[in-house]
N, C-alpha and C positions, 0 to 999 in steps of 0.2 A: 547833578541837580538840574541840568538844563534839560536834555532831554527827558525826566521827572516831572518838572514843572509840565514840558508839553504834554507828555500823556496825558496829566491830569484835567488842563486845562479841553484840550480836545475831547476827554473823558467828559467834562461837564456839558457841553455843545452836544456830543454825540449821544450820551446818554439821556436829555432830555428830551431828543428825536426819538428815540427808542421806543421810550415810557411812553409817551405819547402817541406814536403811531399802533404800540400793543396794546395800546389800551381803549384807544378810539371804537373799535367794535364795539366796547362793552360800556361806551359812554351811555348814560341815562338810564341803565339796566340794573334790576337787583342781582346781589350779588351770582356767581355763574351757577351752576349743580356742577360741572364738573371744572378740573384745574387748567387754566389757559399757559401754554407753555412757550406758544412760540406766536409768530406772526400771520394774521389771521387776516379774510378778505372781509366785508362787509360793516353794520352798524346802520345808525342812524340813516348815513348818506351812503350811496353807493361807492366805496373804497378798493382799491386793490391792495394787498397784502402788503406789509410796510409803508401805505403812504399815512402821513401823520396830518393834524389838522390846524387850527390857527393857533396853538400853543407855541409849535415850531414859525409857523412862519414868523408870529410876533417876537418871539427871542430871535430869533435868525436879523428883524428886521434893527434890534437893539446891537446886535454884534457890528450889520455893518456899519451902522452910523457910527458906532464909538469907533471903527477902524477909519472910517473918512473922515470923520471930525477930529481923531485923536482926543476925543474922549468926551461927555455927554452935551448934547446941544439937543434940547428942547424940541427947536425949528424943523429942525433935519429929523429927527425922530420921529414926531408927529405925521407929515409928510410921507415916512416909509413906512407908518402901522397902517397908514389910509391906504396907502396902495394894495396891501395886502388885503385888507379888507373888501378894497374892490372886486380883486380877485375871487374871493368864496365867503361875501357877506352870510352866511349861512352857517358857518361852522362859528361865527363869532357871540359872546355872552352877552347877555342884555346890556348890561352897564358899559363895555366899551363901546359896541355896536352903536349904543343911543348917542353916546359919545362924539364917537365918530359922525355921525348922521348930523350932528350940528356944528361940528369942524366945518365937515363941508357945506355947510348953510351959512359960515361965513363967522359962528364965534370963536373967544380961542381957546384953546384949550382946558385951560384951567377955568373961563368961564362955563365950559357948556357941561365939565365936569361939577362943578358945583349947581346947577340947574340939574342935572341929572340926579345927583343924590338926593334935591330937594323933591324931588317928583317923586321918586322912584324910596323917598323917604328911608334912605340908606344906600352906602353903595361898596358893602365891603366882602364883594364878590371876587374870585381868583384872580381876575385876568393879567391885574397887573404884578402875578405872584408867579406865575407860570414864564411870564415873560422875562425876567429881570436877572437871570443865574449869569448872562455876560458882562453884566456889570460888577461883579464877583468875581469871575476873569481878571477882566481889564484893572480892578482896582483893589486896592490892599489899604490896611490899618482902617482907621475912624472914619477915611471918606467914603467908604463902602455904604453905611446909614442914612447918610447925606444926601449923595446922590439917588439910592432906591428911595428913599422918601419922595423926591422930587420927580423920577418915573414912575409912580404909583399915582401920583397926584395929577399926572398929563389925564388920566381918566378916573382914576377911582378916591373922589374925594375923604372919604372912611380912614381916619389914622390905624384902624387895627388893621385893615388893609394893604396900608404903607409899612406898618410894621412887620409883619408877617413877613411879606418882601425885601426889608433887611435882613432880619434873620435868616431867610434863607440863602440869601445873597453872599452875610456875616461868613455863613459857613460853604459854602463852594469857594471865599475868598480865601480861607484861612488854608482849607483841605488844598489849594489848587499849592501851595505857597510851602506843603509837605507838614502841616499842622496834623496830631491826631483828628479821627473825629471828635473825641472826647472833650478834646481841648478846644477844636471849633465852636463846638456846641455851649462850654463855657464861656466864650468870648462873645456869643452870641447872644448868653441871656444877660451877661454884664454892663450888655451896651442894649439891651432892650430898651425901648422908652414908656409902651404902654403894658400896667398892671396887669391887663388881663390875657395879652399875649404871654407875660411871663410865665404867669402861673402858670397857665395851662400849659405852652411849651416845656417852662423848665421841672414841672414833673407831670411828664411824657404817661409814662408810664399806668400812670392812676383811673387814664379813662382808653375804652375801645376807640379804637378812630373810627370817625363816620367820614366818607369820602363825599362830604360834600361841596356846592358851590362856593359855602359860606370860607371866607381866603381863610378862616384861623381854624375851620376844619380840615379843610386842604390841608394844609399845612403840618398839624396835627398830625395828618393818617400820614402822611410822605415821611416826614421827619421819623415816626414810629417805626414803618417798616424799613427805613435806612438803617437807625441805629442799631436794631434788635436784629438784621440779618448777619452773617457770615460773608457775603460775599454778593457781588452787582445780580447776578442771574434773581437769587433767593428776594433780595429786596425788590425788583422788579415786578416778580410774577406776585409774589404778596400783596404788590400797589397795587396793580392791576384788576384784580381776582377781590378785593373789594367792591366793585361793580361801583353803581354812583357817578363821581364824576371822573371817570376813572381814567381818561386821559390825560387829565392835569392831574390828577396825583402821582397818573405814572408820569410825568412828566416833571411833575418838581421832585421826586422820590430819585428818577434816573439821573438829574442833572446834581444831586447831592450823590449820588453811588461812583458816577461817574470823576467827578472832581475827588473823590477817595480811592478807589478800587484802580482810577487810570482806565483809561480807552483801550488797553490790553485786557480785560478784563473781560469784555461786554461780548457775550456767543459767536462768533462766525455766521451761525444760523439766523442770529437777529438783525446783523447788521448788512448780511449778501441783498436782502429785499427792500431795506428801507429805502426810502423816495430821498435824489438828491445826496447819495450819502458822501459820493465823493465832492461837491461842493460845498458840504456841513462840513467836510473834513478839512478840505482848504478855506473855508472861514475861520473857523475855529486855529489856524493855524494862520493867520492872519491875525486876529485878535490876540494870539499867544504875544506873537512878535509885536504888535502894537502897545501892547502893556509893558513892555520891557523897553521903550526907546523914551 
């Protein structure tokens, strides 16, 4: 079970780098004409083959805080999404970016997140659904909802947003912990809070996913192609190859395959090129151990 848990837990880290960097090419695009299989150079911005975009940095920036802080602190969080953001304000979504932009203008978070949705007259965009799988890591049972409600809320004031983000959270905690999916996946819609994420999560099945911005489409198309694949590659290229916003879906899709299938799972060929892999690996293996002490 201990070395179990780690694949798995590292499987979720590693796997949301995956999704994300395979999928970045094909972000904003209908879907492809042909099948995308492996790690690809270009997209929107000019990329090299496996580097991923702020999906990773922001989950990456959620890991190390909860290994420094020993588990969620606001402060510190906030702090490490901005700096990333400084880094490559370009790859980031409206609603954190605007977010962000009035952090550093001096309000705090939760304010500038509620001003934002009020302008912007919603704000139940991915960002903080892509981000949150290390909180899923780090944390087990009831407090799993708890907390992703509360990092969802640092920018996207939208409860279907927050919700979305538990559940996917619900389930990387439960898979990381040796839970079936099946069973994650119930535990997830048990402890849902909003109607309209249930329905539609808890029967998956009844619509095509649409890979889009919106967090309970995202969510949707990820959750879909995890359940209904065989194995981390299949649900992968499936996320991907929806075109759309197709690096957070391969990105919430990977960090759910990966928390199931384990880090042993994921190509050789996906993981030789991806950007940073061996310090995602030593995060991720740092959050492992941090959840356990």
């Amino acid at each position: 079970m201990f070395i179990s848990d780690l694949v798995r837990a590292s499987g979720a880290l590693l796997g949301l780098a995956i999704g994300d960097a395979m999928g970045a090419p094909l972000e904003g695009l209908p879907r492809p004409g042909r099948v995308v299989t492996g790690m690809e150079a270009g997209g929107r911005y000019p990329r090299a083959a496996g580097s991923y975009t702020d999906d990773t940095l922001q989950a990456a920036a959620v890991a190390e805080s909860l290994v420094v802080c020993r588990g969620y602190r606001a402060e510190d969080l906030i702090t490490r999404l901005i700096s990333g953001y400084r880094l490559h304000p370009e790859y980031y979504g409206p609603t954190s970016a605007a977010v962000f932009d009035r952090v550093m203008e001096g309000l705090t978070p939760y304010a500038a997140a509620a001003e934002v949705h009020a302008l912007n007259r919603g704000s139940r965009t991915n960002g903080s659904v892509m981000r949150g799988p290390p909180l899923g890591v780090y944390y087990a049972g009831p407090a799993v909802a708890g907390v992703s409600y509360c990092c969802s809320r640092l920018t996207h004031f939208d409860p279907v947003a927050a919700s979305c983000s538990a559940w996917l959270n619900q389930m990387v905690s439960d898979m990381c912990r040796g839970f079936s999916r099946e069973k994650a996946f119930f535990h997830a819609l048990r402890r849902c809070r909003e109607d309209e994420v249930a329905d539609l999560l808890g029967r998956y099945r009844r619509c095509d996913p649409v890979p889009g911005l919106d967090a309970l489409e995202c969510t949707h198309a990820a959750l879909t192609c995890f359940m209904e694949s065989r194995d981390f590659e299949a649900a992968v290229v499936h996320a991907v190859n929806l075109g759309g916003d197709a690096d957070t879906v391969g990105a919430c899709c990977g960090a759910l395959s990966g928390a199931y299938f384990g880090s042993g799972a994921i190509p050789v060929r996906w993981l030789a090129p991806l950007q940073d892999r061996e310090a995602l690996s030593e995060l991720a293996f740092r959050l492992w151990a941090a959840s356990r002490t």
